[in-house]
PyMOL Python script that loads the backbone (N, CA, C, O; Angstrom):
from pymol import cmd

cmd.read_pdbstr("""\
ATOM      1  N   UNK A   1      -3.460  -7.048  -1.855  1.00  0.00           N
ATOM      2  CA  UNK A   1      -2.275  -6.751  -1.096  1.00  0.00           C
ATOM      3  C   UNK A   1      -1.069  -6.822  -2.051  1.00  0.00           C
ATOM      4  O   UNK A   1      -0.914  -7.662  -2.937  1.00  0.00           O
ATOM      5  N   UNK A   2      -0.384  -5.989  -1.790  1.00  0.00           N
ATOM      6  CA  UNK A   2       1.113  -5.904  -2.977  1.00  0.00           C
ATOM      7  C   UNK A   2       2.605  -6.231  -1.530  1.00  0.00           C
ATOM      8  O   UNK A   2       2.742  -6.230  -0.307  1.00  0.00           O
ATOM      9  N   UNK A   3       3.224  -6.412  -2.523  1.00  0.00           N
ATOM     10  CA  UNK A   3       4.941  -6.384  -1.791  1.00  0.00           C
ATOM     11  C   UNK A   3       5.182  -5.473  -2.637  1.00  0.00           C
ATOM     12  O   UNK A   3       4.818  -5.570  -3.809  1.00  0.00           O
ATOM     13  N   UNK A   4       5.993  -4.198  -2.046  1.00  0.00           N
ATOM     14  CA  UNK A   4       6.435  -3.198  -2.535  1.00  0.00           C
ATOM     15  C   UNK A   4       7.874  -3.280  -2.054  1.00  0.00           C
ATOM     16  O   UNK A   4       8.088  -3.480  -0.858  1.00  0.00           O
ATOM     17  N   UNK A   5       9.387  -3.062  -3.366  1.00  0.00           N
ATOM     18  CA  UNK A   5      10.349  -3.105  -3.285  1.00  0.00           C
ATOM     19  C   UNK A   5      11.189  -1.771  -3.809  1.00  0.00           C
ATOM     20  O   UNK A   5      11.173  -1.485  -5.006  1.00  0.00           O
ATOM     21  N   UNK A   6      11.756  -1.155  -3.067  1.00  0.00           N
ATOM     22  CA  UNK A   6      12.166   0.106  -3.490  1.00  0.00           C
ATOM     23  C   UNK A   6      13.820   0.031  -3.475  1.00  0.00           C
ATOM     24  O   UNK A   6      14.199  -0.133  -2.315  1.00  0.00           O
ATOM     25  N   UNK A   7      14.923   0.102  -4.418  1.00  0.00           N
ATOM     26  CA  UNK A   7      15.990   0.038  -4.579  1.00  0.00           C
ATOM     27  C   UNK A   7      16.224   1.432  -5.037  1.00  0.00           C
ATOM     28  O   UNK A   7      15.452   1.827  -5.911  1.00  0.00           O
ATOM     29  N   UNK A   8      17.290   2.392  -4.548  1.00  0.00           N
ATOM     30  CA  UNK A   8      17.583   3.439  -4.696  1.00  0.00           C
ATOM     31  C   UNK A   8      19.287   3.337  -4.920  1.00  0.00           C
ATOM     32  O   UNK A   8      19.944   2.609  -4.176  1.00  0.00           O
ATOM     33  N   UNK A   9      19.816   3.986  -5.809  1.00  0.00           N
ATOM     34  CA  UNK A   9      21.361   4.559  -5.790  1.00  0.00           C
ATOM     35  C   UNK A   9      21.558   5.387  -5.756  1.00  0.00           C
ATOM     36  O   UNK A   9      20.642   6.188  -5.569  1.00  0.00           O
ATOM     37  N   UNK A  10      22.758   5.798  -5.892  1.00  0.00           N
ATOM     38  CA  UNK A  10      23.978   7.350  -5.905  1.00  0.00           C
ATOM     39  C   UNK A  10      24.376   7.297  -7.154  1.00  0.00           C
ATOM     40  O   UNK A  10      24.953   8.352  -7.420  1.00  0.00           O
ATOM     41  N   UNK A  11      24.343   6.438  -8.229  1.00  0.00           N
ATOM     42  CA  UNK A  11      24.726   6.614  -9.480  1.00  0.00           C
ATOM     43  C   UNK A  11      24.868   8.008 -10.284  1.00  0.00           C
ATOM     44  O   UNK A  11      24.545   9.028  -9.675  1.00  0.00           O
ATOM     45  N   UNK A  12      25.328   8.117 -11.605  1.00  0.00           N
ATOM     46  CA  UNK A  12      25.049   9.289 -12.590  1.00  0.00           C
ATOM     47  C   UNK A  12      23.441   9.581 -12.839  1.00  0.00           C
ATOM     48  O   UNK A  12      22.948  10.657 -13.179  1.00  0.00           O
ATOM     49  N   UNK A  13      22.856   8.519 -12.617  1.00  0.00           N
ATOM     50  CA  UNK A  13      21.022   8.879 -13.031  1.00  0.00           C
ATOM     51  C   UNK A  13      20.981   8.359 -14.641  1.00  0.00           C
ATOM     52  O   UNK A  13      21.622   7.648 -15.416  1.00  0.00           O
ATOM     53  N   UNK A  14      19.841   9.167 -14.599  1.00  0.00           N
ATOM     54  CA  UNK A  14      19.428   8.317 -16.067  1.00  0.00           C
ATOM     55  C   UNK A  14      18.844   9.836 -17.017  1.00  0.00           C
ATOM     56  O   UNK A  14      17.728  10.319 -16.825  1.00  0.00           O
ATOM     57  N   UNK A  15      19.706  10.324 -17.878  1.00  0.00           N
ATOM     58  CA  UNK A  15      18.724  11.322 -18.812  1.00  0.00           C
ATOM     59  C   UNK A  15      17.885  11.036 -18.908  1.00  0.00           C
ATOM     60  O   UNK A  15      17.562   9.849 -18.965  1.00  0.00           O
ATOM     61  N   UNK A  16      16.622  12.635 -19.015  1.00  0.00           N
ATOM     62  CA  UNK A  16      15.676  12.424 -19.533  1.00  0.00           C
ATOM     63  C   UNK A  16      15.268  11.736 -21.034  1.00  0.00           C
ATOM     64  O   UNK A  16      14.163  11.280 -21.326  1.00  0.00           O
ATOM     65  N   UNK A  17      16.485  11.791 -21.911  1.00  0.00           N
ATOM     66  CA  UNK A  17      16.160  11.194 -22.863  1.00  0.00           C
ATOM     67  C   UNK A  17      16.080   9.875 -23.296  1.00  0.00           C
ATOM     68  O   UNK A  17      15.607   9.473 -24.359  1.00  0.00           O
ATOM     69  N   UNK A  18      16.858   8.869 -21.879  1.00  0.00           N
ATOM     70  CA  UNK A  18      17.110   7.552 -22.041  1.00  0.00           C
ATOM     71  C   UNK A  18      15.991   6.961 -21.152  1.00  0.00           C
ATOM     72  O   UNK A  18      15.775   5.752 -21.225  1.00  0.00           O
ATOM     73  N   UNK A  19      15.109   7.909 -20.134  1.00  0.00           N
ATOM     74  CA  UNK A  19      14.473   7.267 -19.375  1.00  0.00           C
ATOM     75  C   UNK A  19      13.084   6.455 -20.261  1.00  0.00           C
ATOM     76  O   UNK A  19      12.314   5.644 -19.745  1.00  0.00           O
ATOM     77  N   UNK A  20      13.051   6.870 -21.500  1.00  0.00           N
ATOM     78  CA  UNK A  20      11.670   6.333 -22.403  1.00  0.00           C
ATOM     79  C   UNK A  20      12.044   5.062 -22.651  1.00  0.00           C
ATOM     80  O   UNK A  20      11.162   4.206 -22.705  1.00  0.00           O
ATOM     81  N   UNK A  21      13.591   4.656 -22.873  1.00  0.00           N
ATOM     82  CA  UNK A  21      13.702   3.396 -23.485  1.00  0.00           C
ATOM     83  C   UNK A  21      14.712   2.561 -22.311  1.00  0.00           C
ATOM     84  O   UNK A  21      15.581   1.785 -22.709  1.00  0.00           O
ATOM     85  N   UNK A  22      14.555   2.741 -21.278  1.00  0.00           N
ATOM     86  CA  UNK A  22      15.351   2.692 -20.356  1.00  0.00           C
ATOM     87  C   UNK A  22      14.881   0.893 -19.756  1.00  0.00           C
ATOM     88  O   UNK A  22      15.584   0.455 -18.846  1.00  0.00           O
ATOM     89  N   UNK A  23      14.024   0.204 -20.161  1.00  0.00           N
ATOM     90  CA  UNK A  23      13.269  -1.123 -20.158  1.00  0.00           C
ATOM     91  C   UNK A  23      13.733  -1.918 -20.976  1.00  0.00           C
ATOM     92  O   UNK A  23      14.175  -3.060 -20.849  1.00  0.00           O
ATOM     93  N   UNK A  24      13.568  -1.028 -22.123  1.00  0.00           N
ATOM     94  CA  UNK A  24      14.401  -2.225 -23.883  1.00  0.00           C
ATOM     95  C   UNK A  24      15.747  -2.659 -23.675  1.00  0.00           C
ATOM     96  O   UNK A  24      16.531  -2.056 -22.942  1.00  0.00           O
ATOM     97  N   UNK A  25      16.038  -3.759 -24.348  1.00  0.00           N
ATOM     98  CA  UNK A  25      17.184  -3.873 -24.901  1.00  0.00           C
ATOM     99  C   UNK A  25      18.028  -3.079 -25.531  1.00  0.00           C
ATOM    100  O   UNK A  25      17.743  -2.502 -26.580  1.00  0.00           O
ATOM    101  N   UNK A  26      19.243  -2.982 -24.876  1.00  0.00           N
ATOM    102  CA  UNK A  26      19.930  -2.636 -26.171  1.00  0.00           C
ATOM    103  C   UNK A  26      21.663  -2.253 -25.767  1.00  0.00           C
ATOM    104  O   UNK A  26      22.189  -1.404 -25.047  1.00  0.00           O
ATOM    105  N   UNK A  27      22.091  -3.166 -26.489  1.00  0.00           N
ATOM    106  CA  UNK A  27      23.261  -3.021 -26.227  1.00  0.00           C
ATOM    107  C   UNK A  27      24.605  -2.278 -26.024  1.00  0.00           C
ATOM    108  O   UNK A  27      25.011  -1.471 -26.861  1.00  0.00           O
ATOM    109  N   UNK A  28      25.077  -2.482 -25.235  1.00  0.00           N
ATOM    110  CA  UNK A  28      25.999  -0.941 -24.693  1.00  0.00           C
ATOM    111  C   UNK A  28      27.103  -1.069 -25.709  1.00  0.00           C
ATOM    112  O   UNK A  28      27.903  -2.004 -25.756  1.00  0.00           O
ATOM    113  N   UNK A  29      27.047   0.295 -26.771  1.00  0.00           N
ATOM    114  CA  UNK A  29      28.360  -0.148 -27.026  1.00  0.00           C
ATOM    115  C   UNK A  29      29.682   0.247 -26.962  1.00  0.00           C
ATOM    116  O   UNK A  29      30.416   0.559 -27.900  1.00  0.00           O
ATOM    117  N   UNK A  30      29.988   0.200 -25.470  1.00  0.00           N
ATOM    118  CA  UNK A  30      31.215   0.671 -24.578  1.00  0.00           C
ATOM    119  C   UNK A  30      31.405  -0.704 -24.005  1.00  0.00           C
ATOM    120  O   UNK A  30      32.432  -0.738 -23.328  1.00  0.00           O
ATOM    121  N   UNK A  31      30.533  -2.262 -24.062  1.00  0.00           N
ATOM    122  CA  UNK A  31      30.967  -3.501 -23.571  1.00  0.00           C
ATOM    123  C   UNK A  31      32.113  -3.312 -24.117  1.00  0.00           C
ATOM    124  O   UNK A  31      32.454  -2.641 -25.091  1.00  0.00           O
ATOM    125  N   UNK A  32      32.979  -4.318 -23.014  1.00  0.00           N
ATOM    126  CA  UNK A  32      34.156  -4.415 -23.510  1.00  0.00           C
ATOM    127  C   UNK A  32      35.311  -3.833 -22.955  1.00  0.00           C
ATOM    128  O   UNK A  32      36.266  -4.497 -22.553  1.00  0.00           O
ATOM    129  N   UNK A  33      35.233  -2.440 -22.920  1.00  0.00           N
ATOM    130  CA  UNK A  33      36.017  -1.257 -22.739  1.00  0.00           C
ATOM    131  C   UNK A  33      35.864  -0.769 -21.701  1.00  0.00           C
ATOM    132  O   UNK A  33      36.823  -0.128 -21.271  1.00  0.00           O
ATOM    133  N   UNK A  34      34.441  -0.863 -20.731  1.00  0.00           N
ATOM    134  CA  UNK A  34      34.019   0.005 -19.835  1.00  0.00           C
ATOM    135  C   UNK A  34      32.989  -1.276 -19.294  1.00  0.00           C
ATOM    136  O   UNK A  34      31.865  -1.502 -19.744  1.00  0.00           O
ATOM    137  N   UNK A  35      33.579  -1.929 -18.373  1.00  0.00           N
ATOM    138  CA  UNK A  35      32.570  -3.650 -17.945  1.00  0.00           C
ATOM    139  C   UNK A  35      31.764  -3.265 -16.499  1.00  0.00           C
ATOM    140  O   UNK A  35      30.923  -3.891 -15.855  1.00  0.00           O
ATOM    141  N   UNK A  36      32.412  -1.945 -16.289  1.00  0.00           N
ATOM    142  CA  UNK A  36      31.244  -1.200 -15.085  1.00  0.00           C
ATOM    143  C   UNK A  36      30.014  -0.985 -16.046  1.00  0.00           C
ATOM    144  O   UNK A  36      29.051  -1.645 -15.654  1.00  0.00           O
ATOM    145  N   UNK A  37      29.783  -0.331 -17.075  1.00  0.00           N
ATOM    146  CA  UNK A  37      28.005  -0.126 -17.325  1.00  0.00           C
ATOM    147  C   UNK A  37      27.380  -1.105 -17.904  1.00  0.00           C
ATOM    148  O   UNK A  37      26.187  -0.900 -18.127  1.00  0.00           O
ATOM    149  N   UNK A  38      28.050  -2.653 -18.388  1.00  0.00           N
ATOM    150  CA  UNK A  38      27.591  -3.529 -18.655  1.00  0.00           C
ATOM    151  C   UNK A  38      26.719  -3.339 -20.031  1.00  0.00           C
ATOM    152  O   UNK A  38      26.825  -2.257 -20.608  1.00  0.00           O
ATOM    153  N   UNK A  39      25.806  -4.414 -20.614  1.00  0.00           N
ATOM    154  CA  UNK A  39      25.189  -4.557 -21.682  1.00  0.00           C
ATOM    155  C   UNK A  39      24.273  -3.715 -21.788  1.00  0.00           C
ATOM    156  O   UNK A  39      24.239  -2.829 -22.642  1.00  0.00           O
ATOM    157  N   UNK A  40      23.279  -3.956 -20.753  1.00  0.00           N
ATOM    158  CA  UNK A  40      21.882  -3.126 -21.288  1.00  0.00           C
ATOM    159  C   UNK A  40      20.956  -3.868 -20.644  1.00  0.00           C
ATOM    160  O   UNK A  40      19.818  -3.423 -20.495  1.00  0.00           O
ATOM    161  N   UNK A  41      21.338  -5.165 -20.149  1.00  0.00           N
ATOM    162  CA  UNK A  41      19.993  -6.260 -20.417  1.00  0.00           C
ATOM    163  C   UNK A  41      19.791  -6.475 -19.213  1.00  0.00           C
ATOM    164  O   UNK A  41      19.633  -7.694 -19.147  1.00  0.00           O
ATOM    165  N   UNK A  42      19.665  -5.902 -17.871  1.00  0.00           N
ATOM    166  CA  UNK A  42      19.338  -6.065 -16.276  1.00  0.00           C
ATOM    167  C   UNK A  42      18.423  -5.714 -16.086  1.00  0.00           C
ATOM    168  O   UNK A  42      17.604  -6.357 -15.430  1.00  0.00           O
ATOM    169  N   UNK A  43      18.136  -4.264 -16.708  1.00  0.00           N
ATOM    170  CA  UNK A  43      16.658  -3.536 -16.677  1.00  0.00           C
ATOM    171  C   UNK A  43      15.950  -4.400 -17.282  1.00  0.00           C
ATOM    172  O   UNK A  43      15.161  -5.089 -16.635  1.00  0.00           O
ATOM    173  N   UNK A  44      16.058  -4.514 -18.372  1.00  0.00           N
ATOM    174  CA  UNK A  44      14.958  -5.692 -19.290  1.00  0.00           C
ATOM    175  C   UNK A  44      14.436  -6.992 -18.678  1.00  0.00           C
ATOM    176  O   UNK A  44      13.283  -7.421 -18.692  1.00  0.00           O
ATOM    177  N   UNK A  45      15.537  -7.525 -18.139  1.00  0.00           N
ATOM    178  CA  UNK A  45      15.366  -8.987 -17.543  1.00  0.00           C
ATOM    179  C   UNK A  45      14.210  -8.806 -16.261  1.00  0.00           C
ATOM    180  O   UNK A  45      13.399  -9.724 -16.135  1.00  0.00           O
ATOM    181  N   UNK A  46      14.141  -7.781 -15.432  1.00  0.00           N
ATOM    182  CA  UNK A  46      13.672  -7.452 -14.714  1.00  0.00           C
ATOM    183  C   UNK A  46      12.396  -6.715 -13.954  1.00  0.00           C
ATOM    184  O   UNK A  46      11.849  -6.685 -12.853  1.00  0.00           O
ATOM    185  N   UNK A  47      12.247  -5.908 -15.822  1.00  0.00           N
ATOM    186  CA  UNK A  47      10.931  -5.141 -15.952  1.00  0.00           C
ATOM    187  C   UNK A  47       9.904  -6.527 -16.697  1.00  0.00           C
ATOM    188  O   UNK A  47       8.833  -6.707 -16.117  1.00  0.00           O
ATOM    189  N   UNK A  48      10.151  -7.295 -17.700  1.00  0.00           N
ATOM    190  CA  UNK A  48      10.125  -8.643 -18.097  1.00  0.00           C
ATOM    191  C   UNK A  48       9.528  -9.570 -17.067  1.00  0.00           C
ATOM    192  O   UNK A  48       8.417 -10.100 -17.086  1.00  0.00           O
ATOM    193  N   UNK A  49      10.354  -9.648 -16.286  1.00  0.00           N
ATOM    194  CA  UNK A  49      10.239 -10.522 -14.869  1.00  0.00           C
ATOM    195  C   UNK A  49       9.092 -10.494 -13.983  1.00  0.00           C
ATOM    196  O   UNK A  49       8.362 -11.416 -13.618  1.00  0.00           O
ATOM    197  N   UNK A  50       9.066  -8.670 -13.579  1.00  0.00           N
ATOM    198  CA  UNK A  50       8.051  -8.363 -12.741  1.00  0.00           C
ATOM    199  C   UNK A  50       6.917  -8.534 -13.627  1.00  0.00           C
ATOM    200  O   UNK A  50       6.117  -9.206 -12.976  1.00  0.00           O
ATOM    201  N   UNK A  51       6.265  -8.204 -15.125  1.00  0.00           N
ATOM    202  CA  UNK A  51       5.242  -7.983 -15.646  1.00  0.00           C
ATOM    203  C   UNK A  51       4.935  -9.410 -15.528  1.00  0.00           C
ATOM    204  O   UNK A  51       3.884  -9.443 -14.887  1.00  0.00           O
ATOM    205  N   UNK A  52       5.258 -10.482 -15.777  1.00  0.00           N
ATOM    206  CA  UNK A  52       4.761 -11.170 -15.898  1.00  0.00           C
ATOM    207  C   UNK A  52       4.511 -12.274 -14.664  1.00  0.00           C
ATOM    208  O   UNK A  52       3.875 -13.323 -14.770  1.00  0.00           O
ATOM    209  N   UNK A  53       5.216 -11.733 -13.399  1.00  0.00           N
ATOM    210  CA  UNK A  53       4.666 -11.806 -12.139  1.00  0.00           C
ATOM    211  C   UNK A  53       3.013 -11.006 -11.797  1.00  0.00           C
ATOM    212  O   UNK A  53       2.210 -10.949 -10.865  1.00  0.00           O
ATOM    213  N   UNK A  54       3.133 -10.558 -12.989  1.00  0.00           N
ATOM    214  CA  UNK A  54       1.344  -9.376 -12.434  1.00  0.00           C
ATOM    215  C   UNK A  54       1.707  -8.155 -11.942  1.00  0.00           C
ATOM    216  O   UNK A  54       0.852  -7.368 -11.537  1.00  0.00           O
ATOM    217  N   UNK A  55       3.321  -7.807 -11.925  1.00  0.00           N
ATOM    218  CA  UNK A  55       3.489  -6.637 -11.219  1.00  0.00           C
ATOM    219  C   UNK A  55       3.854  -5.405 -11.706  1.00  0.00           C
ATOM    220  O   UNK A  55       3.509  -5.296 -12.883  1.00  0.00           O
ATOM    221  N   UNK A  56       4.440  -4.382 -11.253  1.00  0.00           N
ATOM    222  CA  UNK A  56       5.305  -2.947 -12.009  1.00  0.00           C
ATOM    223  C   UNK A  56       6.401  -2.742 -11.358  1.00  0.00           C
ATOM    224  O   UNK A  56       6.581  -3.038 -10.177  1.00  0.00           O
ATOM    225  N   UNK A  57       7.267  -2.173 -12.167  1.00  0.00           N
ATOM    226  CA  UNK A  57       8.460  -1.705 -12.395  1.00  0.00           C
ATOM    227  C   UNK A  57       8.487  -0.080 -12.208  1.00  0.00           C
ATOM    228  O   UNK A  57       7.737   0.560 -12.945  1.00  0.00           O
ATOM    229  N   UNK A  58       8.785   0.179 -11.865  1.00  0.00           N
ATOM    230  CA  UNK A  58       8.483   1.773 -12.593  1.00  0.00           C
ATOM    231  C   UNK A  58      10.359   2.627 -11.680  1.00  0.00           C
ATOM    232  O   UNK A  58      11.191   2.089 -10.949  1.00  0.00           O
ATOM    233  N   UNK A  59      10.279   4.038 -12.234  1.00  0.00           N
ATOM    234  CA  UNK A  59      11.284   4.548 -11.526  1.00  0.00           C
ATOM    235  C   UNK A  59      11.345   5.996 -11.785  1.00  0.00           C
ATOM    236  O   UNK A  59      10.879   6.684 -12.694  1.00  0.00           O
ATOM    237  N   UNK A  60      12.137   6.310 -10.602  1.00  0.00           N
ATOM    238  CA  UNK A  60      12.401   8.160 -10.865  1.00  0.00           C
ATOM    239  C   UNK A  60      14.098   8.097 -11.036  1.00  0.00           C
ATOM    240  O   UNK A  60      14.926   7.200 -10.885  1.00  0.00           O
ATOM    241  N   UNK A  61      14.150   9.145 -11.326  1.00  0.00           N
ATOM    242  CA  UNK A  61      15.783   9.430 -11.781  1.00  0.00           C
ATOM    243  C   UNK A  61      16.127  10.787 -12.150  1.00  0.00           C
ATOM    244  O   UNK A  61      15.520  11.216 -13.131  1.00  0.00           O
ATOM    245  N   UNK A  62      16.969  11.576 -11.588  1.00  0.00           N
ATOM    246  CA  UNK A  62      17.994  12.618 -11.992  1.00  0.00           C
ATOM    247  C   UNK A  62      18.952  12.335 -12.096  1.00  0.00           C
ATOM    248  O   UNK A  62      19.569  11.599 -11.327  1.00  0.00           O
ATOM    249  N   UNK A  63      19.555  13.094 -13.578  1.00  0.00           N
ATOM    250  CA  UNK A  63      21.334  12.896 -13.766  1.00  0.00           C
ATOM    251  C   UNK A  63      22.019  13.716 -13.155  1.00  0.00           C
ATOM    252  O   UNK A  63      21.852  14.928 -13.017  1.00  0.00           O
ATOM    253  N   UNK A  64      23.037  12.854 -12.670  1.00  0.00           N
ATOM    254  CA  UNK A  64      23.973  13.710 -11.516  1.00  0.00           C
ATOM    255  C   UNK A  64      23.597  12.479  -9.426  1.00  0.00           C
ATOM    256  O   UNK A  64      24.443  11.951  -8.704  1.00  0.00           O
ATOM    257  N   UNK A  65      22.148  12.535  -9.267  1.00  0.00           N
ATOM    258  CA  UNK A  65      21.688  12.308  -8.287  1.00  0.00           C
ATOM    259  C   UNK A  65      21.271  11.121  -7.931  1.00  0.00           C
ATOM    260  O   UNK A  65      20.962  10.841  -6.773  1.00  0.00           O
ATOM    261  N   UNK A  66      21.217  10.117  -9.151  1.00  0.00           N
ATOM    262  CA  UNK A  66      20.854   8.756  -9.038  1.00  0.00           C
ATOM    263  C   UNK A  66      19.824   8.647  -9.087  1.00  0.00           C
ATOM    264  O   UNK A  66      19.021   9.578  -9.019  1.00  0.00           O
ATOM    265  N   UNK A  67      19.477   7.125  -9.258  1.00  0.00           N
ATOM    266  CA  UNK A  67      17.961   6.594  -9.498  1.00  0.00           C
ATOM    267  C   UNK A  67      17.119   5.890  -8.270  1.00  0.00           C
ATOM    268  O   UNK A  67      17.660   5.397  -7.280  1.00  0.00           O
ATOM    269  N   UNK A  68      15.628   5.931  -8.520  1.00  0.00           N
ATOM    270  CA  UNK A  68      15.036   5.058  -7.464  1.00  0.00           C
ATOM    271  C   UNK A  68      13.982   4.146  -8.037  1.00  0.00           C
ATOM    272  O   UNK A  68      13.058   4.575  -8.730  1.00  0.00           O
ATOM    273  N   UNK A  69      14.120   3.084  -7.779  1.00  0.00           N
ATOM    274  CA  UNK A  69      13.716   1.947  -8.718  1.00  0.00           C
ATOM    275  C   UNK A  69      12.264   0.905  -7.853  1.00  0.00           C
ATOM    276  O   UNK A  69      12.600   0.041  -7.043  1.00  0.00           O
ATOM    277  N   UNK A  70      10.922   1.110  -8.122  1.00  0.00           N
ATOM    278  CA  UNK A  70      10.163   0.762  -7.449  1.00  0.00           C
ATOM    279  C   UNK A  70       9.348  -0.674  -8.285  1.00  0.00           C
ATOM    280  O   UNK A  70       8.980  -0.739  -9.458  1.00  0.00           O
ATOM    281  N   UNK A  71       9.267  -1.534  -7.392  1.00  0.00           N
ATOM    282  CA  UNK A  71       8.555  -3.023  -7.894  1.00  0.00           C
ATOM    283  C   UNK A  71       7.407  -3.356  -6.793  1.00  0.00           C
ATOM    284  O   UNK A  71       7.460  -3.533  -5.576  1.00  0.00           O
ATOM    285  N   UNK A  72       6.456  -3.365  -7.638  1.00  0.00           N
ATOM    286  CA  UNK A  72       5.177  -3.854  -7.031  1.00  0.00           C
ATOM    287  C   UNK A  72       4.568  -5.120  -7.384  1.00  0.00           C
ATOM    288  O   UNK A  72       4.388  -5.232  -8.596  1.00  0.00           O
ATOM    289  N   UNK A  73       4.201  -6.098  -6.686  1.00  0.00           N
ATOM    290  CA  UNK A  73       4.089  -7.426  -6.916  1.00  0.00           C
ATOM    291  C   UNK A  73       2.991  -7.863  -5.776  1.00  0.00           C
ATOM    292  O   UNK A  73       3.054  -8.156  -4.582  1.00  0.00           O
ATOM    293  N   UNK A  74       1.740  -7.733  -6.963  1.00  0.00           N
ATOM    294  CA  UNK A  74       0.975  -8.626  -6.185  1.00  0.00           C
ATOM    295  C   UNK A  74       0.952 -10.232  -5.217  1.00  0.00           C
ATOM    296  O   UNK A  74       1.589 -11.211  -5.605  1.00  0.00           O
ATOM    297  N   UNK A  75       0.287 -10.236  -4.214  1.00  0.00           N
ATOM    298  CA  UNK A  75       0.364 -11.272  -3.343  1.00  0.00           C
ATOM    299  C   UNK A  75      -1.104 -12.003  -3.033  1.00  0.00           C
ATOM    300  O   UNK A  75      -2.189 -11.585  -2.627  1.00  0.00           O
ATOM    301  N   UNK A  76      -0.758 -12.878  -3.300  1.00  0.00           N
ATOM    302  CA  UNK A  76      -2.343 -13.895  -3.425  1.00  0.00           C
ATOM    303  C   UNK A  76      -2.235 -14.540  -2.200  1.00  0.00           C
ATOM    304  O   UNK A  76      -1.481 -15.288  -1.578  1.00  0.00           O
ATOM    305  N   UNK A  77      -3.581 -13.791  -2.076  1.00  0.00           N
ATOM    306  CA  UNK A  77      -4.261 -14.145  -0.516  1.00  0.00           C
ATOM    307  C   UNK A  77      -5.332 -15.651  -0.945  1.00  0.00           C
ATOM    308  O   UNK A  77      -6.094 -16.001  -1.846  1.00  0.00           O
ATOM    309  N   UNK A  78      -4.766 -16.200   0.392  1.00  0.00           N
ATOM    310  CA  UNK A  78      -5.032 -17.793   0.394  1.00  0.00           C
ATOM    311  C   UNK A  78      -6.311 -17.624   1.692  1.00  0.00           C
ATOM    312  O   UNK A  78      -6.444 -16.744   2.542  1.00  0.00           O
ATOM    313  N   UNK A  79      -6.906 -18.518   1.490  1.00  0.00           N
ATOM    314  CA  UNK A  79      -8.334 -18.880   2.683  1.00  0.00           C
ATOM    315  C   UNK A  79      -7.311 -20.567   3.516  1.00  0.00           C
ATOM    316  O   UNK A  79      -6.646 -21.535   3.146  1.00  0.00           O
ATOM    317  N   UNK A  80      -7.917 -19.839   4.955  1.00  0.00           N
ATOM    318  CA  UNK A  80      -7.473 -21.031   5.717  1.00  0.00           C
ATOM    319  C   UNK A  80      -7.853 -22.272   5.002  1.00  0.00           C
ATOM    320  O   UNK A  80      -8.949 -22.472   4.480  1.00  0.00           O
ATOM    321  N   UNK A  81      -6.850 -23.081   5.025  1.00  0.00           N
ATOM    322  CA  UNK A  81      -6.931 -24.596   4.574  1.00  0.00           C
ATOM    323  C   UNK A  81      -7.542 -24.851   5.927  1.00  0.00           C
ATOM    324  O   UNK A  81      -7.312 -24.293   6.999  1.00  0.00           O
ATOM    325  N   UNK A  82      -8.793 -26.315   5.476  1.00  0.00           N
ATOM    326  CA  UNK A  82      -9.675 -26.726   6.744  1.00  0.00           C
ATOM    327  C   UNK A  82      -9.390 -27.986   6.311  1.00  0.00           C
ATOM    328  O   UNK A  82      -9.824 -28.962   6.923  1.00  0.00           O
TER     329      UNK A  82
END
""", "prot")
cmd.dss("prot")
cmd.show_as("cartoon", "prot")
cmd.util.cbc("prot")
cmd.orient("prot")
C-alpha cells in the first residue's frame, strides 16, 4: 500500500533542460537579488527525504504552465496486536 501526494502549481514550469538536474543541488545565482526563486535546495531536501523514506519523487512540468510534483511513500502494514 503507498500514500500518494500530488502538489501541483501555476508557476513558469521547469525547462526541458533543467528538468535532468532539477533534484541536485545547486545554487541560484540570483540569491540575493531575486529571494522569490530561492537557493536551489527544497527540491533536494525533499527528493533526499522521500528516497530514503523507501519512496519517489518524480514530476511533470511545462514552461509557461507549471509543474506537478508526485510523492509516493510506502506504508507498512502492521498485523493486529493480540
Amino acid at each position: 500500500m503507498y500514500l500518494a501526494i500530488i502538489i501541483e502549481d501555476t508557476g513558469v514550469g521547469i525547462e526541458e533542460s533543467r528538468k535532468e538536474r532539477i533534484f541536485h543541488f545547486s545554487l541560484n545565482p540570483s540569491y540575493g537579488t531575486d529571494r522569490e526563486k530561492g537557493i536551489g535546495l527544497g527540491l533536494t531536501i525533499c527528493h533526499d527525504l522521500v528516497r530514503v523514506m523507501g519512496g519517489k519523487l518524480t514530476f511533470t512540468s511545462e514552461p509557461g504552465h507549471g509543474s506537478c510534483f508526485k510523492i509516493c511513500l510506502p506504508l507498512e502494514s502492521r498485523a493486529a496486536e493480540t
